[in-house]
Every structure is written in C-alpha cells, then in structure tokens.
C-alpha positions in Angstrom: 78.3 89.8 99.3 77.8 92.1 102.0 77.9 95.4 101.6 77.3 97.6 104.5 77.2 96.4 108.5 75.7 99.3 110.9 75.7 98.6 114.9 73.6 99.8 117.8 74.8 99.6 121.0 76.9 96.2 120.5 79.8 95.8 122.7 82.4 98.9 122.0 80.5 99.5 119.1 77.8 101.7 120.3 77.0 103.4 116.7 79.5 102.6 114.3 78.7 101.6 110.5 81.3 100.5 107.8 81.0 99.8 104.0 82.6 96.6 103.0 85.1 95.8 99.2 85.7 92.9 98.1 88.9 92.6 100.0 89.2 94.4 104.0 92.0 94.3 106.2 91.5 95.7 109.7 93.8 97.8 111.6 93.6 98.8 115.4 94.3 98.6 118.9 92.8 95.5 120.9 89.5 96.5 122.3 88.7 98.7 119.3 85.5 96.0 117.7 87.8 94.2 115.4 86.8 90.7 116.8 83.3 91.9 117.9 82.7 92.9 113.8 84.1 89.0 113.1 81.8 87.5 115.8 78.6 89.4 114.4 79.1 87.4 111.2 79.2 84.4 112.6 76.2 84.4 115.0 74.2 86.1 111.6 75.8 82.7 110.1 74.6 80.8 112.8 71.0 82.0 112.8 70.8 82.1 108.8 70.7 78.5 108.9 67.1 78.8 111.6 63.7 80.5 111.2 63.6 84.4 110.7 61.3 86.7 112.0 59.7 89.0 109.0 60.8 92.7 110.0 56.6 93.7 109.3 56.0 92.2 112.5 58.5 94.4 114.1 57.0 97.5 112.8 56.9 100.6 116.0 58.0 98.2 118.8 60.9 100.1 120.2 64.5 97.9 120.2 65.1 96.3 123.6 68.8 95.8 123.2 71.8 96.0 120.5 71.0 95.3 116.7 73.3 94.9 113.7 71.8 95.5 110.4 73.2 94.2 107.7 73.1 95.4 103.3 73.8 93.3 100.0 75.1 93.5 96.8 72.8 93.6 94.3 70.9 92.0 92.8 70.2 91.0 96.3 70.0 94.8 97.4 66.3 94.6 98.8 67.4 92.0 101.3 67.6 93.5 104.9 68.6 91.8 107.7 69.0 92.8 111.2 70.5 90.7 114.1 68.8 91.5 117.4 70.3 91.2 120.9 69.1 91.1 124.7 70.6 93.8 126.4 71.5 92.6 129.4 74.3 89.6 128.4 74.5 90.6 124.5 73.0 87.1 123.6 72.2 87.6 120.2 69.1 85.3 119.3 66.5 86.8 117.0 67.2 87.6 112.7 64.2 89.5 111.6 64.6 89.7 108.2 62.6 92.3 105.2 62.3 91.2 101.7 60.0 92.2 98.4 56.7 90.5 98.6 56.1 87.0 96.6 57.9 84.6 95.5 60.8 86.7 94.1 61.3 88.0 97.6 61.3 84.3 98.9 63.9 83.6 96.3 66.1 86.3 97.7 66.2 86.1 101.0 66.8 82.2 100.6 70.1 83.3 98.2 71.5 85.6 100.7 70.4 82.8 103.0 72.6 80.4 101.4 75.6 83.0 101.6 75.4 83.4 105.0 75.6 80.3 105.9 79.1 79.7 104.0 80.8 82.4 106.1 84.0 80.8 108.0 86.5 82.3 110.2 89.9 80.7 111.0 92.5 81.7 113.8 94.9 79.3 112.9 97.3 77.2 116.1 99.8 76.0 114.7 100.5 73.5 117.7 97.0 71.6 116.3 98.3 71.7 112.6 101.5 69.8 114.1 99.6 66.5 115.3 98.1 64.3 112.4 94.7 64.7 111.4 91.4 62.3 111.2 91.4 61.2 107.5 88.0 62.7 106.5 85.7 63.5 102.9 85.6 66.8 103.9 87.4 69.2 102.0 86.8 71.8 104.4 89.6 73.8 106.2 88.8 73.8 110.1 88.6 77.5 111.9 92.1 76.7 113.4 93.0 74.6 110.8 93.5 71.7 113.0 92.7 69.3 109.8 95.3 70.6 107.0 97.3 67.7 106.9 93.8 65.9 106.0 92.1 68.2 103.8 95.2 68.7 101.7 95.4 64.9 101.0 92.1 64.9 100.5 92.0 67.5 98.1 95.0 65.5 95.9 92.7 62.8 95.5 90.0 64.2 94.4 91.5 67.4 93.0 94.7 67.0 91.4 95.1 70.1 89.6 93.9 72.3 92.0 96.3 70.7 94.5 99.1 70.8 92.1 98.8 74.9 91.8 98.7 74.6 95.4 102.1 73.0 95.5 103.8 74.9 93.0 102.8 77.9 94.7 104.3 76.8 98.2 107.7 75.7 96.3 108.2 79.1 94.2 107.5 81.0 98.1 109.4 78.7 100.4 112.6 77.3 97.4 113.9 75.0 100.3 111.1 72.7 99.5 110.6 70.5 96.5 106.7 69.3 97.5 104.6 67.7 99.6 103.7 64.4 100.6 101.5 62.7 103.1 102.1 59.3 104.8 99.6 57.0 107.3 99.6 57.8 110.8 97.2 55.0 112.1 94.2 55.0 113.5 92.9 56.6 110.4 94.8 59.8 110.6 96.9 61.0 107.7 100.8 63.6 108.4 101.5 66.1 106.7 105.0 65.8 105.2 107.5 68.7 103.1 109.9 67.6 101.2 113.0 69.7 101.3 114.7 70.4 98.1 118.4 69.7 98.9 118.9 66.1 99.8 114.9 64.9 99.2 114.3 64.6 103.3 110.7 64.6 103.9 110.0 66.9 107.8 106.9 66.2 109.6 104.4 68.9 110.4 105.4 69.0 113.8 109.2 70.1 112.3 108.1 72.8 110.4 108.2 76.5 111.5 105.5 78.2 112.8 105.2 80.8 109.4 105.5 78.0 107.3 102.4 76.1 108.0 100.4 79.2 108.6 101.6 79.8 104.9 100.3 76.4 103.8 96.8 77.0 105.5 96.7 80.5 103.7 97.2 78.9 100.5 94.9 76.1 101.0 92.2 78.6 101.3 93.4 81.1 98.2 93.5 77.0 95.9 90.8 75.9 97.1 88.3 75.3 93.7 85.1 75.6 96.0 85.9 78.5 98.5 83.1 79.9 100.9 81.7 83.1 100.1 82.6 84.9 102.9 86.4 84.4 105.0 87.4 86.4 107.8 90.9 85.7 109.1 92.8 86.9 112.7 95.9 88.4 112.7 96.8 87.3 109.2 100.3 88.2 108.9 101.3 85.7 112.1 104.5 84.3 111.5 105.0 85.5 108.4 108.4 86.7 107.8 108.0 90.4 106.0 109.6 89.4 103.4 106.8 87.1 102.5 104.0 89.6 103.4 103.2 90.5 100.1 102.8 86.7 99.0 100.2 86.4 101.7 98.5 89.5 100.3 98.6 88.2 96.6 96.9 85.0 97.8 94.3 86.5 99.3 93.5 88.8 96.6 93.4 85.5 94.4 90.6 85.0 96.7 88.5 88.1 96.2 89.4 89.1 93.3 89.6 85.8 91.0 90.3 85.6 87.4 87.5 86.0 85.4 85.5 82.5 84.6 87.5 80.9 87.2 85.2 81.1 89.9 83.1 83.3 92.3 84.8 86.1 94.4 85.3 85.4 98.2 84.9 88.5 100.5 87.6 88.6 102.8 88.1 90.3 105.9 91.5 90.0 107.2 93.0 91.9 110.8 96.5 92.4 111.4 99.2 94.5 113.5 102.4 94.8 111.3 102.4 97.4 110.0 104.8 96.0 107.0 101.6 94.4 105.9 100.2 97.5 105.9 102.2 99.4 103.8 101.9 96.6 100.8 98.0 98.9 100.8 99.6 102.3 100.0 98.0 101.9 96.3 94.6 100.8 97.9 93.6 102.7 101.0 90.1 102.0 100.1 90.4 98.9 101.3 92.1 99.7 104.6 89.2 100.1 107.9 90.9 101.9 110.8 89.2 100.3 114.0 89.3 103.1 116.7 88.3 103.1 120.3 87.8 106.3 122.5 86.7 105.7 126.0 84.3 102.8 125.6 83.2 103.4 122.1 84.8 101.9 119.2 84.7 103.2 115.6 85.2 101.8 112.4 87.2 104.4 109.1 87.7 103.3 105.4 91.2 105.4 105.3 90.6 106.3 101.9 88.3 108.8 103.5 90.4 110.6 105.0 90.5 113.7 103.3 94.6 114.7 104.4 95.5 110.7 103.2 98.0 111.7 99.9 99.2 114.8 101.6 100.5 112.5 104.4 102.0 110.1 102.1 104.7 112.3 100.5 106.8 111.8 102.8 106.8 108.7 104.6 104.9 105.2 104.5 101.4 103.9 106.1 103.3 101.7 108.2 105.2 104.8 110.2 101.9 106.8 109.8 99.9 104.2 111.8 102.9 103.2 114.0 103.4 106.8 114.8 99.5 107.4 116.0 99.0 109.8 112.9 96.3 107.6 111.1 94.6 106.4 114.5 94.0 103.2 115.5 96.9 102.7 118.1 96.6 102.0 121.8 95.3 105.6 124.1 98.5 106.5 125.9 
C-alpha cells in the first residue's frame, strides 16, 4: 500500500526516509522514531477521512513546520500526499494532497483514500482482554484489544469457518487446549472461555496467561476474512515465550503475504526488542528497518543495505549482532 514515507523535521526524525515491504519489523532503542513513524500513520488515517488541500495551491510557499510525505504502490503511484505540521507543538492538521488531472485522478486519490482510512494500530493490555466485553456487530478488533472476547463470538456466528481455522490454529500452538467457548456475562457482555485439553475445564480470560491471550489477539487479526489494509503492531513479541516466536511471525506473514485468491495482502508494520524474534529474519533482512538515534536525530536502515550484512553473519546470529551494538540500533552508552 504504501511505499515510501520521507520526514522533515518531525520529532527525532529530522530527515529520515524509509521504503516500506509488504511485511516491516522495527528494531531500536526507545526514542529512536519507532512510535513517532506509527503515530504519522494514524493522524494521515485520521485526516484521510476530512477535506484535502490540492498540493497546486501550495506551489513556492515555503514549509512553516514538519511534513511527512508519503508514496504508493502502483497503480496508485501518481498519488502524493504530504502531511503538514505547525512547528511549534507538532499538531499535525493539514493533507495537501497531488493527483493526475480529471476524473482518473479523482478516482485515485479517493482509492488510496479508502486505504488510508483502514489503517489500525493495536498495543494490546492484557488486563482489558481479562474483563468481559460489550456484545457488539462489530467484527473489529479494538487497538488494545479490549473487545476479543466479543469479536471472536461474533466472528463464530457469522463466520464459522474462518473462526474454526482460528481455533485450530490456537490448539496445534498452545496443545493444553482443546477450543474455545464463550458464555453470558450479563448486561450484554459475552467471556471469553479455553477449554483445556486434559479434563475438559473451561478457564476464564481473566485465568489465562499474559502470552496466551496476546497469542489469541495475534491470531484474530492473521483469521480475520476482512483484514484492514494496513496493521501496525507495538512490541509484538510481548509475552510470547521464544519458543513460540516463530508462530507469531508465520501469522503475520499470513497477513501480508496471503495465499493467492484468498484475499488482499495487509501491510504490516511490527516493533519489537527480542532479539530471538529477530533472528527468525536472518533469511530476510530486507525486511528488517534499524531505527537509530544520534543526539536528537533519529534515523531509519533497511539492514539489507548494509553492505558488510553476510560477512557479519558467518559467524554468529542477528540477535547477538544487534544485542552486541554491531548492527546499531541499541541504547548510546
């Protein structure tokens, strides 16, 4: 969907510019624009969805403050967009936006249009997944997934088969459990329930371990038949036993890279910190961005530029490369 993001003078990111695949997963130190490259999307989400200034009328007027322009995938290529900002609290408030002339232009900007407006990002708590949710027709994961116990009984109701992959793919991670099951909490609000394999006892949400309900919200977004275009997620390995890490990888590759005639790809950006995570990437560097920060200015790297990357490799993993400050994007000592 998107292909290239360039920033002037936004936060850390003072002139920094990254392509984006398919599939990104961010590495680096706090501070180093990880967060500040997730919020950009979703204020460019936000202001998708009200009227955009055409870039013509922009034309030799000099920037006042931070802009963020943004590139497509063809064939919506010809698209520009920039997001502009005040300078002096970084409220971003004006989308001036450049398209061909006509009607096909129209027709272009109001597709990318669309896109934008199905970006989501999702920190998940797993304290809010605990407590049953409003019962709701909404199919739609919340950003900290406050509503899986609801969306997930939703989704068996109106999507059986899709819910049933979902399932099996939960009980083939986690063998302890045989399913899961959902009972009435009053007041309109549906639990969540697993039902352990040994025995058939049912645990509530709020029994469950941290890892394994982040694990159940992953996988509601890689089965979810109507997925948004765009997902960014924080610190995506979070409770995730390493062992598991490379299940949580597979599912979102289901995401971005889907089976052909099953649906369309979802971009996914993804940050992280374990570095066990990162070495499940060793085949696919290209899809590693080292977020670095020197002073005040951060910097974004695709690793698979890195000229010195398979000479490195020979002898040791990404995970020690990164952990040891080789690669970058570890905290200034």
């Amino acid at each position: 969907m998107i292909t290239a993001v360039q920033f002037r003078n936004f936060k850390a990111l003072r002139s920094a510019a990254l392509r984006l695949e398919p599939f990104n997963l961010f590495i680096g130190p706090s501070g180093s624009g990880k967060t500040s490259f997730i919020q950009a999307l979703l204020k460019l989400r936000s202001l998708a969805g009200l009227s955009a200034t055409p870039a013509k009328e922009l034309e030799g007027k000099k920037p006042e403050g931070p802009q963020i322009d943004f590139h497509f995938a063809p064939p919506l290529d010809k698209v520009r967009v920039t997001l502009a900002c005040t300078s002096d609290d970084l409220v971003c408030n004006a989308l001036a936006v450049d398209h061909p002339p006509g009607p096909e232009g129209e027709g272009q900007w109001a597709a990318v249009r669309q896109q934008l407006r199905g970006i989501r990002a999702f920190l998940f708590d797993h304290y809010a997944m605990a407590v049953p949710a409003k019962r709701s027709d909404s199919a739609e994961l919340a950003s900290n997934a406050a509503n899986l116990a609801a969306v997930l009984a939703e989704r068996r109701a109106r999507e059986p088969g899709a819910m049933a992959h979902l399932e099996a793919g939960f009980c083939r991670i986690l063998p302890e459990f045989s399913g899961l099951d959902f009972r009435d909490a009053g007041d309109g609000r549906v639990e969540l329930l697993a039902q352990l394999a040994d025995g058939g006892e049912a645990l509530a949400a709020e029994d469950l371990s941290q890892g394994t309900l982040y694990l159940l919200a992953i996988l509601c977004l890689a089965h979810d038949p109507h997925p948004p275009g765009l997902i960014c997620i924080e610190e995506a390995d979070r409770g995730v036993h390493p062992r598991l890490l490379r299940e949580v990888r597979d599912a979102f590759y289901r995401l971005s890279h889907p089976l052909p005639g099953d649906r369309a790809p979802v971009q996914v950006l993804a940050t992280t910190h374990s570095p066990y995570l990162l070495d499940l990437f060793r085949e696919h560097p290209e899809e590693i961005v080292m977020a670095n920060k020197q002073g005040n200015a951060a910097t974004f790297e695709r690793l698979s530029d890195r000229a010195d990357l398979l000479e490195l490799m020979k002898d040791t993993n990404l995970g020690d490369l990164w952990y040891s400050g080789i690669l970058g994007g570890v905290p200034g000592e």
